[in-house]
N, C-alpha and C positions, 0 to 999 in steps of 0.2 A: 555541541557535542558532535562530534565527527560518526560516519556511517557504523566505521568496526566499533567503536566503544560503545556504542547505542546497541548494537549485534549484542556484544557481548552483554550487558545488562540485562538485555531481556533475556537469555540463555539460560544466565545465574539466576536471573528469578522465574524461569519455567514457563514463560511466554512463547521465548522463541521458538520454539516444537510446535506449538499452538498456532502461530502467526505461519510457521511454512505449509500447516496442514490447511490452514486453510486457503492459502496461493495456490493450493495443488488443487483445491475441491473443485468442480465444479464452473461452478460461480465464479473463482478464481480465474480459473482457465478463458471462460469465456470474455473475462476482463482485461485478459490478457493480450488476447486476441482484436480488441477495442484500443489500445494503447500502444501511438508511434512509441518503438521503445527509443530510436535515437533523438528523436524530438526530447522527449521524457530528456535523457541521457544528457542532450546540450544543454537543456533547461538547468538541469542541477550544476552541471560545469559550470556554466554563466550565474546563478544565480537568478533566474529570472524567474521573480515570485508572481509576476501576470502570466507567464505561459504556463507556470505550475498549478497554477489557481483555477484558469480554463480548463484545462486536462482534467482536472479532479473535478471541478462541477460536471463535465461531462461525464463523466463516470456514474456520478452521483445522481443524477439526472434518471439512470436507468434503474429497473426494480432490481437487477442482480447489484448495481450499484452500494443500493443505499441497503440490502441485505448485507453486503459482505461490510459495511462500517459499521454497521449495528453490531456484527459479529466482532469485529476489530474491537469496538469501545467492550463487549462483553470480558473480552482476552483482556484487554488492559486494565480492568476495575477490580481485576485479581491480585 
């Protein structure tokens, strides 16, 4: 499933509000600020499921980390 059609599903089912408010929170923000985003950026152009896999353990790694995927799985089991 491609990035926009993914977008869009969550939109139509009420996630996506949910999923930008919490990029904007906080915890978001400061995750934000932890994340080469062109790194990020080339990873997803190339495909490269090991630089994407390191990025997000490192994320996850941290306590704002593995709050904001607790919050994500919360959003998504709605």
């Amino acid at each position: 499933m491609d990035a926009e059609k993914l977008a869009r599903e969550l939109d139509r089912d009420g996630k996506g509000t949910a999923l930008r408010q919490l990029g904007a929170s906080p915890e978001g923000k400061k995750l934000e600020g932890m994340i080469d985003g062109a790194a990020l950026q080339k990873a997803f152009a190339c495909g490269d499921a090991a630089a994407l896999k390191k990025m997000l353990g490192e994320l996850l790694s941290t306590p704002e980390g593995r709050a904001l995927a607790e919050n994500v799985g919360r959003i998504m089991e709605r």
